[in-house]
gemmi code that builds the backbone of each chain (N, CA, C; Angstrom):
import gemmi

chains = {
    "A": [
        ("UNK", (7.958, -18.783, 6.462), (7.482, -18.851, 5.087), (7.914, -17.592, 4.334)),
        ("UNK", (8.432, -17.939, 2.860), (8.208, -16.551, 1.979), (7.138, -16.046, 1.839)),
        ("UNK", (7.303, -14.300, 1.843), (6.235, -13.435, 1.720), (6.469, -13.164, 0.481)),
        ("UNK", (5.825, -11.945, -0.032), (5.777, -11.908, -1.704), (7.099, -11.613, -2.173)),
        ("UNK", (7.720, -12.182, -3.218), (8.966, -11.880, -3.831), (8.669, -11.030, -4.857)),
        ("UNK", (9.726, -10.186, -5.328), (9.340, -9.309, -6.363), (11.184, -8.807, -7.023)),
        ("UNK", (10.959, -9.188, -8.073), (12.663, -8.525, -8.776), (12.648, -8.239, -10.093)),
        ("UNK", (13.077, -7.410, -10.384), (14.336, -6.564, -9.439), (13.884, -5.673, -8.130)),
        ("UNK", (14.937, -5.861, -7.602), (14.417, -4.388, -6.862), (14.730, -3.329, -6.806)),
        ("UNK", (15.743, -2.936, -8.011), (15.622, -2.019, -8.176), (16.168, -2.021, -9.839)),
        ("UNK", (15.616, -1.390, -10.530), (15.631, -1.110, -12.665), (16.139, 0.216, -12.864)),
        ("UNK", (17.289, 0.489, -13.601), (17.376, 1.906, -14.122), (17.501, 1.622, -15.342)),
        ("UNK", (16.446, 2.176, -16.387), (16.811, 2.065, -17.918), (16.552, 3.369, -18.239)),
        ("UNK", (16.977, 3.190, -19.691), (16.266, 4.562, -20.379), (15.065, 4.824, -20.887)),
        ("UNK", (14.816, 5.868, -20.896), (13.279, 6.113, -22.441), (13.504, 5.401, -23.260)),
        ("UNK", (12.338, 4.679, -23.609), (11.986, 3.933, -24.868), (11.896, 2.440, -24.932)),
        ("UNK", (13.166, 2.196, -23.920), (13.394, 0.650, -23.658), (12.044, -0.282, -22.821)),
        ("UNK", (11.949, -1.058, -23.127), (11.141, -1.929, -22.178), (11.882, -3.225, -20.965)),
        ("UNK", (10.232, -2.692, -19.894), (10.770, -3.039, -18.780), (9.959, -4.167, -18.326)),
        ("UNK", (10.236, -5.010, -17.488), (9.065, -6.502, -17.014), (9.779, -6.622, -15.361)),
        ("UNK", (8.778, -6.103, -14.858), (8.781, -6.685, -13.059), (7.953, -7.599, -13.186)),
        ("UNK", (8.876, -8.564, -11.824), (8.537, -9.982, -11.725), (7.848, -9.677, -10.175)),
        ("UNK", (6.799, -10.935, -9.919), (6.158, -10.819, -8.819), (5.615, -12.704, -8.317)),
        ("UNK", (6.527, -13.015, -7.360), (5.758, -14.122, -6.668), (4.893, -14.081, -5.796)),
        ("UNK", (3.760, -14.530, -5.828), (3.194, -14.411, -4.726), (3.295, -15.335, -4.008)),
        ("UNK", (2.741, -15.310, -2.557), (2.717, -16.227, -1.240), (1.561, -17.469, -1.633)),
        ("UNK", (2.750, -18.678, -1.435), (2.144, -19.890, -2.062), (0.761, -20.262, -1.596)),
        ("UNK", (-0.432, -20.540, -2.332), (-1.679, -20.644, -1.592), (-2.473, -19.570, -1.831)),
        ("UNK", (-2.182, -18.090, -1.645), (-2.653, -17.169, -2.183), (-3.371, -17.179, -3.829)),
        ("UNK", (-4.697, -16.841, -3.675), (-5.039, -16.885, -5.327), (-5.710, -15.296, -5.704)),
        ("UNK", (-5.256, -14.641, -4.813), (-5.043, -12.870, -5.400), (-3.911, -11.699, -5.631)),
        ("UNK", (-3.718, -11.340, -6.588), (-3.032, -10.938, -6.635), (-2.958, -9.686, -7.134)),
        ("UNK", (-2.148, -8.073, -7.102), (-2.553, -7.175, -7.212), (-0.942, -6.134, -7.379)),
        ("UNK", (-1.153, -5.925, -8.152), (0.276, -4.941, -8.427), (-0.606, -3.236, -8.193)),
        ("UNK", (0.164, -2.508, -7.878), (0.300, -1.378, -7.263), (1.278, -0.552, -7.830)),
        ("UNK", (1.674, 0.994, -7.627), (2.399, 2.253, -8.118), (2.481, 2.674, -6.948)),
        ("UNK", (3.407, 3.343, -6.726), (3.610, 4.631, -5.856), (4.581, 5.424, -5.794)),
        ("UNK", (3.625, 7.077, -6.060), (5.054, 8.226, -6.258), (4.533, 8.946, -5.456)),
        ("UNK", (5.392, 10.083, -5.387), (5.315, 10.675, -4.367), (3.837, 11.935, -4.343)),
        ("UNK", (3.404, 11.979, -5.492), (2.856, 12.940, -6.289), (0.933, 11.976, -6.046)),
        ("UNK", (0.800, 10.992, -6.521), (-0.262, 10.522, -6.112), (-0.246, 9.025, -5.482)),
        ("UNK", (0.559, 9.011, -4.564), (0.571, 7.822, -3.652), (0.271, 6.275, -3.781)),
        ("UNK", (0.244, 5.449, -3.410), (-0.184, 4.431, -3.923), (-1.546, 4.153, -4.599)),
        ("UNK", (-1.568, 3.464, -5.476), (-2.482, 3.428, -6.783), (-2.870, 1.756, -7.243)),
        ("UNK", (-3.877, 1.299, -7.188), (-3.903, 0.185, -7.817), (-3.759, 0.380, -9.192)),
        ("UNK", (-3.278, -0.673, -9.569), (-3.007, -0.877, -10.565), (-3.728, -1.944, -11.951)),
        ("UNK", (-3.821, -3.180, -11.624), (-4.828, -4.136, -11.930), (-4.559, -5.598, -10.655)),
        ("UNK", (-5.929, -6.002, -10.527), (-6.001, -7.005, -9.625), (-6.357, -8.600, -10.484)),
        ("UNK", (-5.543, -9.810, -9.986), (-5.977, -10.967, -10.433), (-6.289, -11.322, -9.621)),
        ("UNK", (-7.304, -12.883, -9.963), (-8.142, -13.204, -9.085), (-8.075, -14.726, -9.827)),
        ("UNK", (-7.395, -15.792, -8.900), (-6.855, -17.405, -9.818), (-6.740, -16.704, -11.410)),
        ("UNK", (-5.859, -15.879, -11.347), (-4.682, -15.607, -12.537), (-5.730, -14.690, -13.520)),
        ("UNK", (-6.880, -14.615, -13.197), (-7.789, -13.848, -14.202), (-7.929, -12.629, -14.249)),
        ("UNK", (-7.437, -11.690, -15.178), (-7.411, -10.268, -14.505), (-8.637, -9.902, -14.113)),
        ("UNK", (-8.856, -9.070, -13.084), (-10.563, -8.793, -12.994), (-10.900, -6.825, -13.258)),
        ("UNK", (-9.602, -6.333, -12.350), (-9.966, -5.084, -13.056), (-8.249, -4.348, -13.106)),
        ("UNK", (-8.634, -3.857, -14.273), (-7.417, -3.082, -14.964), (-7.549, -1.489, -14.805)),
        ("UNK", (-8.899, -0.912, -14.844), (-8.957, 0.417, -15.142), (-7.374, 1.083, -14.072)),
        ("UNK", (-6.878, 0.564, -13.231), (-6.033, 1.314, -13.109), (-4.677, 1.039, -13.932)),
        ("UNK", (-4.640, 0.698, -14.730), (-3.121, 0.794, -15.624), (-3.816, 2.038, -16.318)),
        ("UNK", (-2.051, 2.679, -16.415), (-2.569, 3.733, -17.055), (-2.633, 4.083, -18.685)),
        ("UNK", (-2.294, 3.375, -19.108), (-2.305, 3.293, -20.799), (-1.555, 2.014, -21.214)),
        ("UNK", (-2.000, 2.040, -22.635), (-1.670, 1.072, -23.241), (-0.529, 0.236, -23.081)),
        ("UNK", (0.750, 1.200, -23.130), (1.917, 0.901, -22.851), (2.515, 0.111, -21.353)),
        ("UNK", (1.363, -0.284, -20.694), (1.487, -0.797, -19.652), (0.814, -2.466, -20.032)),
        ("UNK", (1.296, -3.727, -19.735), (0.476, -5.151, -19.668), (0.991, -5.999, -18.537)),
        ("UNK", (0.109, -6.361, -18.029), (0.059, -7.382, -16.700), (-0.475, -8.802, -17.402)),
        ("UNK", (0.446, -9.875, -17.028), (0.012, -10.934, -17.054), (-0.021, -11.701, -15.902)),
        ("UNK", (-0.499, -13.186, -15.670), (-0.743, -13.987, -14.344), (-0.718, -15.465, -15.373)),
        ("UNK", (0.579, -15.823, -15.818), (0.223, -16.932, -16.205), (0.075, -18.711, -15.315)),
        ("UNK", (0.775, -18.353, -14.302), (0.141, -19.494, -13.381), (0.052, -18.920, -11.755)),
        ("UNK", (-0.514, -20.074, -11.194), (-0.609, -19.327, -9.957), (0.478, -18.639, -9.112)),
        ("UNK", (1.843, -18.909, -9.693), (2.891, -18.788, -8.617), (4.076, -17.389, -9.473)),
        ("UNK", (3.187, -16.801, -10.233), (3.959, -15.718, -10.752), (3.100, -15.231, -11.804)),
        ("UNK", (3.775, -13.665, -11.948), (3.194, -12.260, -12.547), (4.000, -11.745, -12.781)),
        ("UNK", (3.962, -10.865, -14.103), (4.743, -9.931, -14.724), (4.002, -8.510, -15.034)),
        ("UNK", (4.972, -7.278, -14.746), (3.982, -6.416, -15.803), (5.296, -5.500, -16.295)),
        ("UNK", (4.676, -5.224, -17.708), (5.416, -5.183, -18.776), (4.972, -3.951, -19.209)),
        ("UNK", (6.202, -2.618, -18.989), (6.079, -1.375, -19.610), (6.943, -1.175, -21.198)),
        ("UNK", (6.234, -1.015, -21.710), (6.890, -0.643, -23.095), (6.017, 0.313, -24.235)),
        ("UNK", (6.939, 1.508, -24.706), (8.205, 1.817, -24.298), (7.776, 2.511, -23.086)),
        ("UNK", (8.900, 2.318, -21.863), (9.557, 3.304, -20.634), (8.976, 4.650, -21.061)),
        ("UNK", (8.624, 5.530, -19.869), (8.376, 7.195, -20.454), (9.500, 7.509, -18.821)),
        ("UNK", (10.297, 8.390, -18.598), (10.807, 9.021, -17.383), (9.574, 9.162, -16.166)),
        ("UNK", (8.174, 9.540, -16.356), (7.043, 9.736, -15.575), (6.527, 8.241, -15.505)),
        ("UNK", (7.143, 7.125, -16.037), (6.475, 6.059, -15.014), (7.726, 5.777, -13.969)),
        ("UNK", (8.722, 6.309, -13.594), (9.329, 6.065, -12.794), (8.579, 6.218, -11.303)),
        ("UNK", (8.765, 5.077, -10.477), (7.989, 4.539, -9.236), (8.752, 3.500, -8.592)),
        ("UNK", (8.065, 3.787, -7.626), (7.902, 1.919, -6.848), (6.855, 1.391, -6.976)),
        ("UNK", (7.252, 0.073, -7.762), (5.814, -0.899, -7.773), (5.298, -1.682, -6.867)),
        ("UNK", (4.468, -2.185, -6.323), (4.477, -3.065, -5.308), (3.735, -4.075, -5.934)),
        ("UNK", (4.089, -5.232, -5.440), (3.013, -6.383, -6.167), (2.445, -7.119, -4.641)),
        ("UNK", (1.147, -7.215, -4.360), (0.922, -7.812, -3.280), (-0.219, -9.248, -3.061)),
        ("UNK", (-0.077, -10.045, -2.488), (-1.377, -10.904, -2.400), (-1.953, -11.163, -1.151)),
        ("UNK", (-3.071, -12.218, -1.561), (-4.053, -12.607, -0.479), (-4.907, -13.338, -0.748)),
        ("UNK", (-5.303, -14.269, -0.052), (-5.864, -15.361, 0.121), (-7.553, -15.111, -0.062)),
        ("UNK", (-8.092, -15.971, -0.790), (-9.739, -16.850, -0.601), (-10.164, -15.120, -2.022)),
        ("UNK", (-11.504, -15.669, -2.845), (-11.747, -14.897, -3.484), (-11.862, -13.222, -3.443)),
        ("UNK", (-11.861, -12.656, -4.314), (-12.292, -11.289, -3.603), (-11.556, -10.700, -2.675)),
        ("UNK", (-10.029, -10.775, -2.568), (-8.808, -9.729, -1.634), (-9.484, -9.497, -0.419)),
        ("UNK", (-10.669, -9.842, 0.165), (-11.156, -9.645, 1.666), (-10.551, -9.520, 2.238)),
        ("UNK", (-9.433, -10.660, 2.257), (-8.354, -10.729, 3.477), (-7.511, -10.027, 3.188)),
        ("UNK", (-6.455, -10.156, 4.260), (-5.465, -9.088, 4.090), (-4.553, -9.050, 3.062)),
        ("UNK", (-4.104, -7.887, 2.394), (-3.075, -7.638, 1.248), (-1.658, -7.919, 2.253)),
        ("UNK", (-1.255, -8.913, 1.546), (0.724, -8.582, 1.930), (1.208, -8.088, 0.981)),
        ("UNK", (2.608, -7.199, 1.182), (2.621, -6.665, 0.116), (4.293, -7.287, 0.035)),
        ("UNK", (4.961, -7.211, -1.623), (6.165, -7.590, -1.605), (7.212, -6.503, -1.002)),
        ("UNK", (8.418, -6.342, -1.636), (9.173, -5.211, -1.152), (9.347, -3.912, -2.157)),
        ("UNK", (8.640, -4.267, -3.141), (8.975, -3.344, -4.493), (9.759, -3.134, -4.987)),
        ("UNK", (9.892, -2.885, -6.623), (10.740, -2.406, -7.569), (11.242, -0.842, -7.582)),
        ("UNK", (11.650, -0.393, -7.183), (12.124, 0.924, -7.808), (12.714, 1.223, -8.937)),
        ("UNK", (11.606, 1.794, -9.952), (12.125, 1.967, -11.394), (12.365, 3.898, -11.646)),
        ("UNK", (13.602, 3.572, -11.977), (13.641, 4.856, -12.721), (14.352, 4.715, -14.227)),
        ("UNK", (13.215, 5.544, -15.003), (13.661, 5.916, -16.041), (14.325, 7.231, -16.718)),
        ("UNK", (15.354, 7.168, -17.440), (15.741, 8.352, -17.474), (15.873, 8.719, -19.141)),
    ],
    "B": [
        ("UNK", (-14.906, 6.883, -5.328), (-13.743, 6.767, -4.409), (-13.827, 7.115, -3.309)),
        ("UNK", (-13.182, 6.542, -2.030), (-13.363, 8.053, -0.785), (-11.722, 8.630, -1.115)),
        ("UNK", (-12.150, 10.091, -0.732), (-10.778, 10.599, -0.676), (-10.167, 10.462, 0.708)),
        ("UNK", (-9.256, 10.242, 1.355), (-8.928, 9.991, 2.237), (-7.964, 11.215, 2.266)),
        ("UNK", (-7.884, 11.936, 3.536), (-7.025, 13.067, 3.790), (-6.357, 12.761, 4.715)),
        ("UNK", (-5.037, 12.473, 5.385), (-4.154, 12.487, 6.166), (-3.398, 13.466, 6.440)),
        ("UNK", (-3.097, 13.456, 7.708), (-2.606, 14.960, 8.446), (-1.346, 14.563, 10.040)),
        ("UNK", (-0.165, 15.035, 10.161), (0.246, 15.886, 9.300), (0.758, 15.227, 8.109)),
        ("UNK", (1.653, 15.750, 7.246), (2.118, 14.929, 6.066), (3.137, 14.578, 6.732)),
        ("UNK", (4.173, 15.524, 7.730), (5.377, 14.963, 7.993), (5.683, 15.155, 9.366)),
        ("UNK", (6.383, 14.238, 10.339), (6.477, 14.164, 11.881), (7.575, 13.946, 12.136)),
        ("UNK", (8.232, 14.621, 12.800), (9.815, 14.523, 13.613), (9.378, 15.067, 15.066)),
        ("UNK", (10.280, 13.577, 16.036), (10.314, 13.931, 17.130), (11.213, 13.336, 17.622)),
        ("UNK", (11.253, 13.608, 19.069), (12.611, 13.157, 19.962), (11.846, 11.351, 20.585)),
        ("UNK", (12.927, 10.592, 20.816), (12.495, 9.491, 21.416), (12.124, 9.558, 22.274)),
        ("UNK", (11.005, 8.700, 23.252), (9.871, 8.608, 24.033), (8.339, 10.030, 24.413)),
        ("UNK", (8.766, 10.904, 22.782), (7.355, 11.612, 22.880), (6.705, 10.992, 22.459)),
        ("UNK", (5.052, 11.555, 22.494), (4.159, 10.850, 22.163), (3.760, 11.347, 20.946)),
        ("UNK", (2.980, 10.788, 20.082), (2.252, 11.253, 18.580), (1.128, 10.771, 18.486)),
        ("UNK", (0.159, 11.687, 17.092), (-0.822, 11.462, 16.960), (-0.901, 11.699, 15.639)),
        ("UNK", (-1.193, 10.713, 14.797), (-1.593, 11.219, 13.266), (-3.095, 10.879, 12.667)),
        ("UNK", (-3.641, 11.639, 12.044), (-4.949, 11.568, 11.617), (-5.281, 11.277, 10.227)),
        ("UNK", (-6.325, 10.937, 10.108), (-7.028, 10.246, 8.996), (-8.572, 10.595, 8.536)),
        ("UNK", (-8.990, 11.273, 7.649), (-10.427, 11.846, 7.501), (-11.043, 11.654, 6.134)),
        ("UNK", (-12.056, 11.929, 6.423), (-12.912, 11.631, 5.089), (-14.380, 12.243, 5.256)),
        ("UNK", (-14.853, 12.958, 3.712), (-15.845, 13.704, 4.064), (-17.020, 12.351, 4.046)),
        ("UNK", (-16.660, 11.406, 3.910), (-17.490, 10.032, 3.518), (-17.475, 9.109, 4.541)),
        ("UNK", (-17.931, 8.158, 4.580), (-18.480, 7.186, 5.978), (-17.889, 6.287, 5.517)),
        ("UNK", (-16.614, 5.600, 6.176), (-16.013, 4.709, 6.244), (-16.892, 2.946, 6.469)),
        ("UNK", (-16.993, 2.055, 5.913), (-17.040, 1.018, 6.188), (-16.315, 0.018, 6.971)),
        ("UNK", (-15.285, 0.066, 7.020), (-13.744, -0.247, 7.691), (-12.840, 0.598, 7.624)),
        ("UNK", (-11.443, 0.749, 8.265), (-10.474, 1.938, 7.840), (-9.610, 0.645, 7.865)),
        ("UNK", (-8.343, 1.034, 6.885), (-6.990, 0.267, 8.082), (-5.755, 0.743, 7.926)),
        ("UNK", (-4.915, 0.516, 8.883), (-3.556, 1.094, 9.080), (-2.800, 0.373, 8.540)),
        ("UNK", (-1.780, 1.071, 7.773), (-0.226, 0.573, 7.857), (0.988, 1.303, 7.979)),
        ("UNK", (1.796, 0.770, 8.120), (3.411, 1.115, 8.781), (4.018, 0.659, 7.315)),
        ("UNK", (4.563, 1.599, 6.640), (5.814, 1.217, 5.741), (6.801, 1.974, 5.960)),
        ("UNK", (8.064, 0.686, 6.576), (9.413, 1.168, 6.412), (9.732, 1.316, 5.317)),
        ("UNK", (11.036, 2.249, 5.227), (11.639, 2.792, 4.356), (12.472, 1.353, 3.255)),
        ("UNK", (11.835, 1.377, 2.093), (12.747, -0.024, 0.913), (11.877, -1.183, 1.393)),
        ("UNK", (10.837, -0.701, 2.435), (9.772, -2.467, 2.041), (7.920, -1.992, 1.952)),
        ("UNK", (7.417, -2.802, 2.009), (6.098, -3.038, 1.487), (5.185, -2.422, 2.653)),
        ("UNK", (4.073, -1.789, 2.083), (3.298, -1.464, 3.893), (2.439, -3.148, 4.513)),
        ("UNK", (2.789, -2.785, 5.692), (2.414, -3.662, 6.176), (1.406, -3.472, 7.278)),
        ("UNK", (0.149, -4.214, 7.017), (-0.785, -4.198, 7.703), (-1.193, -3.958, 9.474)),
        ("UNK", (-1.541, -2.726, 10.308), (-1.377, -2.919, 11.345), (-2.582, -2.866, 12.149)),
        ("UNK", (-4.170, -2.796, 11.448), (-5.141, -2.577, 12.398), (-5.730, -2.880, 11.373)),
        ("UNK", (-7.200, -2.747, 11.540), (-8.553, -3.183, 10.746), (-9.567, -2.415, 11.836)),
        ("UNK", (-10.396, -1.258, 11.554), (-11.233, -0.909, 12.902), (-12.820, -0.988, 11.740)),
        ("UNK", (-13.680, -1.509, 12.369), (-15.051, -1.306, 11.538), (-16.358, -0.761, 12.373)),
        ("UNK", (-15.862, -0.554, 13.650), (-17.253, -0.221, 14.381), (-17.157, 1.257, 14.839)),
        ("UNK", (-18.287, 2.154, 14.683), (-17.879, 3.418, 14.970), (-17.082, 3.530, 16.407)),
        ("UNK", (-16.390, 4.581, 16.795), (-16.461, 4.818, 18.203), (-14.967, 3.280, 18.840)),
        ("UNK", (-14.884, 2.695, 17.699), (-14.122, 1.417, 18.346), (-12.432, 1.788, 18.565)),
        ("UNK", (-11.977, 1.493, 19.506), (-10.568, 1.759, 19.740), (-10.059, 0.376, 20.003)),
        ("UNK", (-8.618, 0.488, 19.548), (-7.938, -0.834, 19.410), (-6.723, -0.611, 19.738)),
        ("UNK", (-5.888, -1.373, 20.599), (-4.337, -1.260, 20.689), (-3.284, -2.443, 20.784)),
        ("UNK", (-2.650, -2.016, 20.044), (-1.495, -2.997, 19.956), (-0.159, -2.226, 20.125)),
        ("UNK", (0.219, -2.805, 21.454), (1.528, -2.240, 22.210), (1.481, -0.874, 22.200)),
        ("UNK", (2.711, -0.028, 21.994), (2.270, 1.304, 22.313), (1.115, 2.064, 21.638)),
        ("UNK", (0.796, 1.385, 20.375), (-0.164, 2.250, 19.766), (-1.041, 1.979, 19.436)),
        ("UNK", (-2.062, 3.277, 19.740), (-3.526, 3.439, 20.152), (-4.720, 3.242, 18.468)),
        ("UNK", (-5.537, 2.988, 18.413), (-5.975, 3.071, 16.938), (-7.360, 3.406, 17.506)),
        ("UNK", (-7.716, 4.804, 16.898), (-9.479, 5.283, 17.114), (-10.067, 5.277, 16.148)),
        ("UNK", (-11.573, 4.842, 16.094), (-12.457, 5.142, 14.717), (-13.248, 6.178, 15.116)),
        ("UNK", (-13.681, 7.023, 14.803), (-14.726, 8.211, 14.830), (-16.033, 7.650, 14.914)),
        ("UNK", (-16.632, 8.513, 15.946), (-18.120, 7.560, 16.232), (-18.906, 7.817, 15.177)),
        ("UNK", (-19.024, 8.646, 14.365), (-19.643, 8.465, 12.870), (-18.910, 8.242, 11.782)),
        ("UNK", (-17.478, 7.516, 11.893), (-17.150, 6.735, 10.898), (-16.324, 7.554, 9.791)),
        ("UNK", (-16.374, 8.618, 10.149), (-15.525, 9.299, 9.070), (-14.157, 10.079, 9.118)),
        ("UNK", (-13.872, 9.548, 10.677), (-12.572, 9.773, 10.470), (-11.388, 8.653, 11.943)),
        ("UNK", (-10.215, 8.996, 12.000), (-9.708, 7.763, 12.652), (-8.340, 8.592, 13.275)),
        ("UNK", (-7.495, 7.759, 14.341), (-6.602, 8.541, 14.401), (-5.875, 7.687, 15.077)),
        ("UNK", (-4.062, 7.480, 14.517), (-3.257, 6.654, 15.679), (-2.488, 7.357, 16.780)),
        ("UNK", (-2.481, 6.843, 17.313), (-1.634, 7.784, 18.584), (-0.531, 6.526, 19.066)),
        ("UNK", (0.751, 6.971, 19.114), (2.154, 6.211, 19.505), (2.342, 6.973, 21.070)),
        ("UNK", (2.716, 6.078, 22.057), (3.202, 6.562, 23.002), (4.555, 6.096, 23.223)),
        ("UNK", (5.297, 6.993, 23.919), (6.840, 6.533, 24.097), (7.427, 6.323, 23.437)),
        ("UNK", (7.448, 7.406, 21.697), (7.639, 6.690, 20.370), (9.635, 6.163, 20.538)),
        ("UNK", (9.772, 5.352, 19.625), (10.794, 4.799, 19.270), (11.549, 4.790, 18.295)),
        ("UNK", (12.788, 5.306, 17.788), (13.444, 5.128, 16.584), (12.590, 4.060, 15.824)),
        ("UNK", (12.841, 2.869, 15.975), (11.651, 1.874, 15.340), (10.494, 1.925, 14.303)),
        ("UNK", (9.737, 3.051, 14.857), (8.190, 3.544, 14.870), (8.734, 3.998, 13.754)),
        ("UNK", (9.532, 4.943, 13.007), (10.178, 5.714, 11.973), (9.415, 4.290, 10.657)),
        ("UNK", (8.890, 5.503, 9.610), (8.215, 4.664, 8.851), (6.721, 5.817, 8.167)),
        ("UNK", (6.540, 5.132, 7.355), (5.024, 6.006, 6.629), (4.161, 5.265, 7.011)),
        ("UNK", (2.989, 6.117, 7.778), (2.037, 5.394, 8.045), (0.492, 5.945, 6.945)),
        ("UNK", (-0.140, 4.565, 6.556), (-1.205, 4.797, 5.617), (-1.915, 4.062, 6.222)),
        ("UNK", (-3.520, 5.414, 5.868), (-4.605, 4.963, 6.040), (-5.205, 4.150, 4.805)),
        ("UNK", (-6.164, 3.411, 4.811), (-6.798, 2.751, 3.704), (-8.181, 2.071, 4.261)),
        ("UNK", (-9.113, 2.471, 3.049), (-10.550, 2.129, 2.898), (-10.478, 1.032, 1.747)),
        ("UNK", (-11.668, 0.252, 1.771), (-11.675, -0.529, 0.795), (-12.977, 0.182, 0.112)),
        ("UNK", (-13.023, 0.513, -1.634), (-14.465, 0.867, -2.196), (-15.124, -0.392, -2.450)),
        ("UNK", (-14.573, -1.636, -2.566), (-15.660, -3.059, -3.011), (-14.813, -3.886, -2.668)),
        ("UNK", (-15.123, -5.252, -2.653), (-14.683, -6.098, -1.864), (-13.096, -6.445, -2.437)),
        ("UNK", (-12.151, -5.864, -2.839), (-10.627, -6.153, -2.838), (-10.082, -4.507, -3.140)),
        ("UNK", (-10.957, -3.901, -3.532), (-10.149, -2.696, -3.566), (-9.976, -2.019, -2.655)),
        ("UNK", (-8.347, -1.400, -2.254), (-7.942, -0.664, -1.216), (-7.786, 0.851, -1.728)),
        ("UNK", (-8.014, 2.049, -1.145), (-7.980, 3.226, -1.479), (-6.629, 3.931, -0.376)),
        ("UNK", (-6.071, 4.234, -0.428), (-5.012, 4.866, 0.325), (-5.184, 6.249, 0.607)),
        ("UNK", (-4.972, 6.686, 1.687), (-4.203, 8.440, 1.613), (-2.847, 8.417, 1.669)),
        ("UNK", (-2.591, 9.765, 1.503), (-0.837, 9.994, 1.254), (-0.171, 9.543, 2.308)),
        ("UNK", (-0.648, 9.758, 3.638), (0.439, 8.770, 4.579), (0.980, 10.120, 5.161)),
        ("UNK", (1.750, 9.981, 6.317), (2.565, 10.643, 7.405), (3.543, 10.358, 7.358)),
        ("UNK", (4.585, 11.163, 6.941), (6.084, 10.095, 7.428), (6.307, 10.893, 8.900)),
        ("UNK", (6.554, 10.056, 9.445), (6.824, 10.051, 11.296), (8.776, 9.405, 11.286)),
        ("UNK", (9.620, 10.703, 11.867), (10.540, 10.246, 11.907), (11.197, 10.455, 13.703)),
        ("UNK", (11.331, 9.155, 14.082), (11.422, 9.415, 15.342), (13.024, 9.435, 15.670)),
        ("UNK", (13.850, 10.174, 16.837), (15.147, 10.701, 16.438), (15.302, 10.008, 17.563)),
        ("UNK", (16.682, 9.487, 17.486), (17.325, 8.804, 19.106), (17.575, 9.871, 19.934)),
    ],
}
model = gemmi.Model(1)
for chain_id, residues in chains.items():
    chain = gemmi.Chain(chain_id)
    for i, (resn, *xyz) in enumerate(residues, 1):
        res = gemmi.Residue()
        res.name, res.seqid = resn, gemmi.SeqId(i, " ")
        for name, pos in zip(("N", "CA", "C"), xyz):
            atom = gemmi.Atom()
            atom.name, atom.element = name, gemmi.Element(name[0])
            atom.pos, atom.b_iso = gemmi.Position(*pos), 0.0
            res.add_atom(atom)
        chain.add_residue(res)
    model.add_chain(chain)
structure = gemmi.Structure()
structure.add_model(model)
structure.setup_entities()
C-alpha cells in the first residue's frame, strides 16, 4: 500500500513568492497533520485535521501561513508571501480512527528553501 | 508542554559497537515513543513504552522506560551502517498531539 505522498519534494523559490505543498494521505486514514522541521527548533506541529476539519492551528506560525483539507484524500498548505526563515522540511503525516491515538505515519517531506 | 531533552546530540561509531542514547524530562511521561529518521524520509515509528520500569526489544535494540517515568533510553547492540539515522523521542500532551526532542544523529561507519 501507499504511505503518505507529499510533493514536491523538494521547492526552491524566492522571497515574496508563494508556495502550496501537497499532501496525500493513507487511504482510510481520517487524520491528518502537517509538521516543520529545522534544525534550530526541531519538529513542530503545525495544525492537525480531523475528517478534514481543522481542529488545532495554534501551531502555524502567522498569518502568512493556510492549511486546507478539502476532501478526505488531500491537503495543501499555502505560504504566502515566502520569508527565507520559513525555509524547512515539512512533513505531512496521518492516522487512523478519531483523535491521532494511533500511530502517526509520516510522508517523506518537502524541503523548502527560500532565498 | 513537556520539554523533552535528548542526549548526546551527535554519535559516530565503528560497526558492531554498541550505543546508548537518552531521553529525559523534568515531567512524568504518560507514554514515550521512538523514532528512527533516515536521512530524505519521514520518522518512522519504532516503540511505544507506557509502563514505568518497562523494557522492550526489537532486534538489536533495547528500549527502557525509567521506573518513575521521566526518562527512557535506547541502546543498539552490534550497531550497523543501517542504524545511521536521527533518532526522536516523543510524548504526546493530549490525545493527537506529539511533542518531540531534538533527536541524536547516530552515524554508524563501515
Amino acid at each position: 500500500d501507499a504511505g503518505v505522498i507529499q510533493s514536491p519534494r523538494h521547492e526552491v523559490t524566492e522571497m515574496g513568492q508563494e508556495v502550496t505543498l501537497r499532501c496525500k494521505p493513507i487511504s482510510g486514514h481520517n487524520s491528518l497533520f502537517w509538521y516543520r522541521q529545522t534544525m534550530m527548533r526541531g519538529l513542530e506541529l503545525l495544525i492537525y485535521f480531523n475528517n478534514n476539519v481543522p481542529i488545532d492551528d495554534s501551531g502555524m506560525p502567522e498569518d502568512r501561513f493556510s492549511a486546507k483539507m478539502p476532501n478526505a484524500s488531500f491537503s495543501t498548505l499555502k505560504i504566502q508571501p515566502s520569508e527565507p526563515r520559513d525555509s524547512a522540511v515539512y512533513f505531512c503525516a496521518s492516522s487512523s480512527r478519531g483523535g491521532g491515538s494511533n500511530e502517526q505515519f509520516f510522508g517523506p517531506g518537502t524541503r523548502l528553501t527560500v532565498l | 508542554t513537556q520539554l523533552l531533552e535528548q542526549s548526546p546530540q551527535f554519535l559516530s561509531i565503528q560497526e558492531g559497537e554498541n550505543l546508548t542514547v537518552y531521553c529525559n524530562s523534568s515531567s512524568v511521561f504518560s507514554s514515550l515513543q521512538w523514532y528512527r529518521q533516515e536521512p530524505g524520509e519521514g520518522p518512522v515509528l519504532l516503540v511505544t513504552v507506557v509502563t514505568g520500569g518497562e523494557v522492550k526489544k526489537l532486534k538489536r535494540l533495547t528500549f527502557q522506560f525509567g521506573d518513575a517515568r521521566k526518562d527512557s533510553s535506547l541502546h543498539i547492540t552490534a550497531a550497523q551502517p543501517g542504524d545511521t539515522g536521527l533518532y526522536l523521542c516523543a510524548t504526546r500532551s493530549n490525545d493527537y498531539k506529539l511533542s518531540f526532542g531534538a533527536g541524536t544523529t547516530v552515524t554508524v561507519r563501515a
